[in-house]
N, CA, C and O atoms as CSV, one atom per row, in Angstrom:
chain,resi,resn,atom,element,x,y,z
A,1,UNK,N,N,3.100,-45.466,12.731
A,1,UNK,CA,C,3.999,-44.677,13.538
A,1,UNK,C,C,4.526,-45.543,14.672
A,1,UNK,O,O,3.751,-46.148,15.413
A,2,UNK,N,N,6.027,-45.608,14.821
A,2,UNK,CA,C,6.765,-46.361,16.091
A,2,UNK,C,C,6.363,-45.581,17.333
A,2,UNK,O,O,6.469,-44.355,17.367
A,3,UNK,N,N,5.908,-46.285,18.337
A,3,UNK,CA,C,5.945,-45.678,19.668
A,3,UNK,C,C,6.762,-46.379,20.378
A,3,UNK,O,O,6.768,-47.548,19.995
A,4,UNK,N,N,7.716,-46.103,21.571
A,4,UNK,CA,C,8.557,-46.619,22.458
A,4,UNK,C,C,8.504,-45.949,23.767
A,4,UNK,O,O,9.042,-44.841,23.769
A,5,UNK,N,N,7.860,-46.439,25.168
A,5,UNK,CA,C,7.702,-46.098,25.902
A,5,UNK,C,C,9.125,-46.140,26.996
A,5,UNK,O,O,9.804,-47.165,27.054
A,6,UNK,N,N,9.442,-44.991,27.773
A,6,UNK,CA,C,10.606,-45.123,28.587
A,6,UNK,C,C,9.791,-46.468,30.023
A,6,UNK,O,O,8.624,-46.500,30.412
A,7,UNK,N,N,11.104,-47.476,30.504
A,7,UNK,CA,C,10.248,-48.223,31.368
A,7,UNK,C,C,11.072,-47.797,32.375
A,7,UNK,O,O,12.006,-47.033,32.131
A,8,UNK,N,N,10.831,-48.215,33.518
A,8,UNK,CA,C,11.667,-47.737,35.035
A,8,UNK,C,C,13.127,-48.168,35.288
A,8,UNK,O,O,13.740,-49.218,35.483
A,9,UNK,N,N,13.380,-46.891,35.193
A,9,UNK,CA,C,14.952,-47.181,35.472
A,9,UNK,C,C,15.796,-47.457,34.426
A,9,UNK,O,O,16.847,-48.077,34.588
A,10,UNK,N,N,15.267,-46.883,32.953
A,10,UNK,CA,C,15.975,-47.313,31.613
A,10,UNK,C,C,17.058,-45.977,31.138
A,10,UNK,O,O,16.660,-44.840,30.886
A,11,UNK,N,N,17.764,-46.201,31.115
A,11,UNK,CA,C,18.138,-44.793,30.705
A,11,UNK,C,C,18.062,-45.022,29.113
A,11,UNK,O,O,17.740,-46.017,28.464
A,12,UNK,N,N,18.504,-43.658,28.699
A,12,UNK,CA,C,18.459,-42.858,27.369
A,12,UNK,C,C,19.258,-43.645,26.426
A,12,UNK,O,O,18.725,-43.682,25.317
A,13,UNK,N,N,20.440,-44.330,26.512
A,13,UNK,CA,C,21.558,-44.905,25.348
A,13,UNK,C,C,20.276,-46.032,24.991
A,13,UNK,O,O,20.098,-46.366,23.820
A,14,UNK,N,N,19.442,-46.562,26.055
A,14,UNK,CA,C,19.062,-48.291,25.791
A,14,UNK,C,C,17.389,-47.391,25.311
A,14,UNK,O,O,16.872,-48.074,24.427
A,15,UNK,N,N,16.970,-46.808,25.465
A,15,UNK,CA,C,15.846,-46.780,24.873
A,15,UNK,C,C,15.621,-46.138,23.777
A,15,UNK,O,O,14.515,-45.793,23.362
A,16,UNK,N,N,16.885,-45.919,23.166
A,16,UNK,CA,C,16.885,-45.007,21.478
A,16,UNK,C,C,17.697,-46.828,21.003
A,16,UNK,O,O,17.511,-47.264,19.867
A,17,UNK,N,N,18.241,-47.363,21.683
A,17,UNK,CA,C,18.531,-48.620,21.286
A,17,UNK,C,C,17.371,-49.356,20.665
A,17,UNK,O,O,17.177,-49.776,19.524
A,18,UNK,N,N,16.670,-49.381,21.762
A,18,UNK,CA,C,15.124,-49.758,21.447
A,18,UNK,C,C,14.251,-49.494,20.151
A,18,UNK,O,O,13.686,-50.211,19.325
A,19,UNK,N,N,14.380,-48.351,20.325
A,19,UNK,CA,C,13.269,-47.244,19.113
A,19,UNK,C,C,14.109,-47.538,18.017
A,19,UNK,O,O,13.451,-47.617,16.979
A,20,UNK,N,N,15.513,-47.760,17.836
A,20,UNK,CA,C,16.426,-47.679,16.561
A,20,UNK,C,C,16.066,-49.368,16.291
A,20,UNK,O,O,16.426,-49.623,15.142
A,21,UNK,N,N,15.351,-50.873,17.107
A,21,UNK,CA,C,15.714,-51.948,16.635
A,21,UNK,C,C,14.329,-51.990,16.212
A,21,UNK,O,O,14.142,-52.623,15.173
A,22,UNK,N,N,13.092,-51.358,16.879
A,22,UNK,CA,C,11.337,-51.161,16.198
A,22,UNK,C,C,11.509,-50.574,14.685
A,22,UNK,O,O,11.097,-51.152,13.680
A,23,UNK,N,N,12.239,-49.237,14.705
A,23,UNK,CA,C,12.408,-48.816,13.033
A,23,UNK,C,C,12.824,-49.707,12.238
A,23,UNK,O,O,12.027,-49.912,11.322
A,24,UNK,N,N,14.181,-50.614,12.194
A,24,UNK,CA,C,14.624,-51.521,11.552
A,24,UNK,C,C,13.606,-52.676,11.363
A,24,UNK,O,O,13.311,-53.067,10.233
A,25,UNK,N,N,13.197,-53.089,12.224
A,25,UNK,CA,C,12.273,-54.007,11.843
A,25,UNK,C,C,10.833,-53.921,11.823
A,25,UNK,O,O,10.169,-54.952,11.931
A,26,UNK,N,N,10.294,-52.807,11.697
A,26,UNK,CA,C,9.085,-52.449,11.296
A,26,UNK,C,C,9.418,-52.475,9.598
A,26,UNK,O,O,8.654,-52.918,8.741
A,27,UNK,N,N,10.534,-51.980,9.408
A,27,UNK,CA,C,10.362,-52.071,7.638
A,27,UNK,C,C,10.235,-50.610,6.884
A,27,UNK,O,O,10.081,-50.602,5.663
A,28,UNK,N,N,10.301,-49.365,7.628
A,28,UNK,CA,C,9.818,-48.015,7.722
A,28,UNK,C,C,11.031,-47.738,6.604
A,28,UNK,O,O,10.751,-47.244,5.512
A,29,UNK,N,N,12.276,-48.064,6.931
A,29,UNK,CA,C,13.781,-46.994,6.223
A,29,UNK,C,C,13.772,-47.522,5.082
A,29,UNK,O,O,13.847,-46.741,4.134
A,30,UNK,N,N,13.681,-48.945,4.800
A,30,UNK,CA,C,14.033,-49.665,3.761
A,30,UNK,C,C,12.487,-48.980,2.737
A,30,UNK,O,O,12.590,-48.857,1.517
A,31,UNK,N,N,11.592,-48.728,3.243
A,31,UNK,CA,C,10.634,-48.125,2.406
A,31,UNK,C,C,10.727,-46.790,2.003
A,31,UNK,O,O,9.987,-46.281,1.160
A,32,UNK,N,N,11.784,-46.120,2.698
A,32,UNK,CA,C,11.633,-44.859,3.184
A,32,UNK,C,C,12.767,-44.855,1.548
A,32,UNK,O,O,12.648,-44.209,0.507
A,33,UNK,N,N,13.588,-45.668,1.897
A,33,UNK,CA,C,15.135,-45.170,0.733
A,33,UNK,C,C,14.776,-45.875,-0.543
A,33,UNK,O,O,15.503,-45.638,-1.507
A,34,UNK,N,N,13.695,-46.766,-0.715
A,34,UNK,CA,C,12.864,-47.382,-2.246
A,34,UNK,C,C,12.278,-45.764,-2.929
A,34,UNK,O,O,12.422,-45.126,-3.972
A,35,UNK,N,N,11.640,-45.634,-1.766
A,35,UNK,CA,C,10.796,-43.429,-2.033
A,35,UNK,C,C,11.940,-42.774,-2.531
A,35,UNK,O,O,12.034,-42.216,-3.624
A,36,UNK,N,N,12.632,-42.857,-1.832
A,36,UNK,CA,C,13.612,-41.742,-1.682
A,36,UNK,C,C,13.939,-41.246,-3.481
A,36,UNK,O,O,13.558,-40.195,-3.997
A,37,UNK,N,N,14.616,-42.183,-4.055
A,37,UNK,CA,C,15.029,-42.046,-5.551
A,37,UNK,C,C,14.236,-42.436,-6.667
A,37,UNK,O,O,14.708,-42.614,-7.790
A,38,UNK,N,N,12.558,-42.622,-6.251
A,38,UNK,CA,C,11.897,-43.200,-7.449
A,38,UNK,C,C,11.272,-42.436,-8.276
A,38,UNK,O,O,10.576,-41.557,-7.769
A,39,UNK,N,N,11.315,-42.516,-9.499
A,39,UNK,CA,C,11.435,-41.790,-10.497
A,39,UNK,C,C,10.162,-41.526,-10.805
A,39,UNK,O,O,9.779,-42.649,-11.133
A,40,UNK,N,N,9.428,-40.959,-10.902
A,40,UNK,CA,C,8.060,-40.312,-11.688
A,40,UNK,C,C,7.723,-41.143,-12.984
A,40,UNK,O,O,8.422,-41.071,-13.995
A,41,UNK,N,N,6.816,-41.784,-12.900
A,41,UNK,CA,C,6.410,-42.054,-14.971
A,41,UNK,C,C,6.529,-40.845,-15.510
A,41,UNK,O,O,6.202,-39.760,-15.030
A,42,UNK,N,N,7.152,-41.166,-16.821
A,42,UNK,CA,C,6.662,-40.066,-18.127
A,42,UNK,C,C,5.471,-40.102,-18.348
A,42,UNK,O,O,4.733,-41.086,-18.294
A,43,UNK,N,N,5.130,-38.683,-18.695
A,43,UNK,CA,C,4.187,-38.858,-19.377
A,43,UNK,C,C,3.614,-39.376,-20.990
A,43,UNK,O,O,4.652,-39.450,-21.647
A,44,UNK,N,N,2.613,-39.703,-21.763
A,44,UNK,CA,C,1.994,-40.126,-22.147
A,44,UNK,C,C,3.116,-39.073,-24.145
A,44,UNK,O,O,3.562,-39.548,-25.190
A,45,UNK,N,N,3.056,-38.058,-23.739
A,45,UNK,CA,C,3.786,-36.766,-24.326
A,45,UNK,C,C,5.251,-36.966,-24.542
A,45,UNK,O,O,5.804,-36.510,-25.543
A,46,UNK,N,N,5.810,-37.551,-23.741
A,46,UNK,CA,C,6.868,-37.392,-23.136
A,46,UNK,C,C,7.281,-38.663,-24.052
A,46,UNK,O,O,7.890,-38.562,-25.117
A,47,UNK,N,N,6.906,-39.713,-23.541
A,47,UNK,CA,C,7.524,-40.776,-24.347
A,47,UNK,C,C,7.276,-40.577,-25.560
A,47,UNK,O,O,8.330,-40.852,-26.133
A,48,UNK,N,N,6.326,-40.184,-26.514
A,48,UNK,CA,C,6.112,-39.909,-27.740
A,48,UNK,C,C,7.635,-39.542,-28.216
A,48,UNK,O,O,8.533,-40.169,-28.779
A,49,UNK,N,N,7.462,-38.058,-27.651
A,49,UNK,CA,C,8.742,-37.447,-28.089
A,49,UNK,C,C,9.899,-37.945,-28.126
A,49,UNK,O,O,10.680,-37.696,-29.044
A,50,UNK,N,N,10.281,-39.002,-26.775
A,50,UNK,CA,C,11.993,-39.503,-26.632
A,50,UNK,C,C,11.299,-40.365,-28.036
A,50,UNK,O,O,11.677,-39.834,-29.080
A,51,UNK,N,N,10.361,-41.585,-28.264
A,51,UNK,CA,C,10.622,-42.173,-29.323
A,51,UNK,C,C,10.828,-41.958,-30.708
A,51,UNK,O,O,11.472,-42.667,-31.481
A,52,UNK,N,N,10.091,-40.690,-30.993
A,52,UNK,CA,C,10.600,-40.399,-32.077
A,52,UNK,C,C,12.297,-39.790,-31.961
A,52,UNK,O,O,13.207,-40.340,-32.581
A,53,UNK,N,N,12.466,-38.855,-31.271
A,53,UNK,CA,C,13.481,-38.277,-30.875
A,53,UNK,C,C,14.899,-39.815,-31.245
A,53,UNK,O,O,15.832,-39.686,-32.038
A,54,UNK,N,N,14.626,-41.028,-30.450
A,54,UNK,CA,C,15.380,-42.215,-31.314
A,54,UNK,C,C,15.166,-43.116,-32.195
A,54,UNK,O,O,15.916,-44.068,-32.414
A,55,UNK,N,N,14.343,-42.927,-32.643
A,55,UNK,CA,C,13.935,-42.847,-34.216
A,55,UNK,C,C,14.848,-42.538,-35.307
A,55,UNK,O,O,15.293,-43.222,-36.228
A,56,UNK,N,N,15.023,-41.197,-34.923
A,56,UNK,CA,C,15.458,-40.058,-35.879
A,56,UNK,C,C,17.075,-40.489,-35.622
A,56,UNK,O,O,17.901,-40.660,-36.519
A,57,UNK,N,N,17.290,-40.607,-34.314
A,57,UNK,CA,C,18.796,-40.584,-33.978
A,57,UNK,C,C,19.124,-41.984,-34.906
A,57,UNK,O,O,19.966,-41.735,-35.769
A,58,UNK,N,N,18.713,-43.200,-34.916
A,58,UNK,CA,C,19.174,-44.291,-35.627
A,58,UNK,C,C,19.074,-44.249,-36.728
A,58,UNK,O,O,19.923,-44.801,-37.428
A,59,UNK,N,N,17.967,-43.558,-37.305
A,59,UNK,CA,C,17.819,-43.615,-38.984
A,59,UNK,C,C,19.237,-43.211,-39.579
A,59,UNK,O,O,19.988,-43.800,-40.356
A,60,UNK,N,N,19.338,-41.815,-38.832
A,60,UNK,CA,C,20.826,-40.414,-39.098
A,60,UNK,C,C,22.706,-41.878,-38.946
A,60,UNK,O,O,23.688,-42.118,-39.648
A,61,UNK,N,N,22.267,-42.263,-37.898
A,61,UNK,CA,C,23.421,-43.289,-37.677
A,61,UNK,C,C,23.698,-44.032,-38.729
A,61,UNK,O,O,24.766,-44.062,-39.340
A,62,UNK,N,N,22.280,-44.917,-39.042
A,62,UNK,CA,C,22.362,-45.946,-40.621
A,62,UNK,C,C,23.092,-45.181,-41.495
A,62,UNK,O,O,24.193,-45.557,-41.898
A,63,UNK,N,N,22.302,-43.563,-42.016
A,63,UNK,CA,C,22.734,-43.079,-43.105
A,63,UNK,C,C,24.183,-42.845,-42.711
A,63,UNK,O,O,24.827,-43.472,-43.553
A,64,UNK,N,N,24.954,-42.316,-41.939
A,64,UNK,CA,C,26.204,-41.830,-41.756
A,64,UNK,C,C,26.627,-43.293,-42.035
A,64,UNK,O,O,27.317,-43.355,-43.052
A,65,UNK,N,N,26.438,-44.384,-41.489
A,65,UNK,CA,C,27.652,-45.670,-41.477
A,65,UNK,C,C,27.345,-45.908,-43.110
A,65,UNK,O,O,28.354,-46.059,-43.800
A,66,UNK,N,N,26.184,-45.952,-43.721
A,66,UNK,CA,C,26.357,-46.070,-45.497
A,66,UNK,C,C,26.827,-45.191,-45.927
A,66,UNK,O,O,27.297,-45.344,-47.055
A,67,UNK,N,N,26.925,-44.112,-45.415
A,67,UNK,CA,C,28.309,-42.807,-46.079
A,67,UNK,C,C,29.354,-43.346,-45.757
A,67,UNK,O,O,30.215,-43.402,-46.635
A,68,UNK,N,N,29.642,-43.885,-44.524
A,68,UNK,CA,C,31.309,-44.339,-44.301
A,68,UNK,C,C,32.120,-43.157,-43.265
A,68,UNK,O,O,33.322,-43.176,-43.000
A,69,UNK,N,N,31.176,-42.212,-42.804
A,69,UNK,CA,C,31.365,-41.365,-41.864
A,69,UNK,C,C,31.003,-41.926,-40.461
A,69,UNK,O,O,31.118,-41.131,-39.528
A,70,UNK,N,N,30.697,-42.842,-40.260
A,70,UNK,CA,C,30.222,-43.392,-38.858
A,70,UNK,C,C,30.999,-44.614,-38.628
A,70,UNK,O,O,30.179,-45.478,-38.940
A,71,UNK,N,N,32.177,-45.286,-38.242
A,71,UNK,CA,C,32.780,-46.320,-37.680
A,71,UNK,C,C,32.488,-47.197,-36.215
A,71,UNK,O,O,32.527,-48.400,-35.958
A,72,UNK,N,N,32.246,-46.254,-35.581
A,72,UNK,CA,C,32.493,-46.318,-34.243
A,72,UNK,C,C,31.028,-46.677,-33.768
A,72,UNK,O,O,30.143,-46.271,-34.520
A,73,UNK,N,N,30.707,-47.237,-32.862
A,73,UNK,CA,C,29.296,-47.807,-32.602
A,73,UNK,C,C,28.733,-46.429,-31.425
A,73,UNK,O,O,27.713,-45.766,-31.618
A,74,UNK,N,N,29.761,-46.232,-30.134
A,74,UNK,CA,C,29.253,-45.296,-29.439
A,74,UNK,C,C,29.757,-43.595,-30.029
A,74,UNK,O,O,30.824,-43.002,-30.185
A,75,UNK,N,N,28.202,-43.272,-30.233
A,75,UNK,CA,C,28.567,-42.007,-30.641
A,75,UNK,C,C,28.005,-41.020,-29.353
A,75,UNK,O,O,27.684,-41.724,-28.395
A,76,UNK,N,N,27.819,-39.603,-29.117
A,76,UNK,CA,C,26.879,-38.992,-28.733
A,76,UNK,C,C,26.209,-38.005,-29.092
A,76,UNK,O,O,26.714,-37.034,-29.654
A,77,UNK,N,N,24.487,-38.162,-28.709
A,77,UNK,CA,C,23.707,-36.607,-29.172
A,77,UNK,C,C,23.943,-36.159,-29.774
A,77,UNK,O,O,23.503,-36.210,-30.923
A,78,UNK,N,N,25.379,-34.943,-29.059
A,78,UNK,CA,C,25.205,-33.999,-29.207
A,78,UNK,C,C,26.797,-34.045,-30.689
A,78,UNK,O,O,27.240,-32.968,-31.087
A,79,UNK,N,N,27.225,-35.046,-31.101
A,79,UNK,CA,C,28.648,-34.854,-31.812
A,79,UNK,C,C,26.968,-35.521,-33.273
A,79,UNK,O,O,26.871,-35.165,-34.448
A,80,UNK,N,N,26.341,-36.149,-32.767
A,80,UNK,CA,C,25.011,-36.357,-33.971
A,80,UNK,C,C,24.614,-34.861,-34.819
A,80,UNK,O,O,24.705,-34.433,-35.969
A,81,UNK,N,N,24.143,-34.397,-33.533
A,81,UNK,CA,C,23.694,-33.054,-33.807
A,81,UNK,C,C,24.735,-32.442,-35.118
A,81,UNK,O,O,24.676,-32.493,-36.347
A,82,UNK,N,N,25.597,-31.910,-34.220
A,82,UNK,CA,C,27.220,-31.505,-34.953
A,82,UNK,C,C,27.024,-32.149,-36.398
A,82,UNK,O,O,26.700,-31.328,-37.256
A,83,UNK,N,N,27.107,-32.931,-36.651
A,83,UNK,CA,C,26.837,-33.954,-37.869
A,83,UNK,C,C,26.046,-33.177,-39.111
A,83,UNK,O,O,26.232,-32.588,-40.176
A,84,UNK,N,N,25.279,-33.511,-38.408
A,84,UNK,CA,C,23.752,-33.397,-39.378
A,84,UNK,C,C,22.757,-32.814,-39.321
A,84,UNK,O,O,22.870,-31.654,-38.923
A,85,UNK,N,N,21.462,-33.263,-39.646
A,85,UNK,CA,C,20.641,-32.681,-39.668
A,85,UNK,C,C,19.522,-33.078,-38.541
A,85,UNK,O,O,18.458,-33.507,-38.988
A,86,UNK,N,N,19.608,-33.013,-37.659
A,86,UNK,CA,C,18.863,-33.940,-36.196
A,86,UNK,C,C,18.108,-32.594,-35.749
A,86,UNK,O,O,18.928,-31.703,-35.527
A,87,UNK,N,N,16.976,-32.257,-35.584
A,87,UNK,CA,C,16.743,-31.154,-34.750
A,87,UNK,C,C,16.917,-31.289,-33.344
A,87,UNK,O,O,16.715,-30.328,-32.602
């Protein structure tokens, strides 16, 4: 925790000056905004599922491009789904 003591005769603009140059270089924000957006591991369950889940999606792709129904490299999900047989 930053502490910043007022000293004699400091006013208010210079001692949040102060407290704002201890945060910066204590290292606190830059740790604070790494937290901020970090993502949770999957679980153990979780990845199982996405891998099979693209598994299934590439096998379905192969078969469509040896039908001659698949050209295009970016497809999505959900036009897969539409397709075929993907649960």
């Amino acid at each position: 925790m930053i502490r910043v003591k007022r000293r004699e005769k400091e006013n208010a603009a210079s001692l949040i000056r102060r407290f704002t140059r201890k945060v910066q270089q204590s290292g606190v924000l830059v740790l604070a905004r790494k937290l901020r957006y970090k993502e949770r591991s999957k679980t153990k369950r979780k990845r199982r599922e996405d891998a099979i889940r693209r598994t299934e999606i590439r096998s379905f792709k192969d078969k469509l491009r040896k039908l001659g129904k698949l050209e295009d490299e970016q497809i999505s999900y959900a036009k897969i789904k539409k397709l075929g047989s993907i649960k």
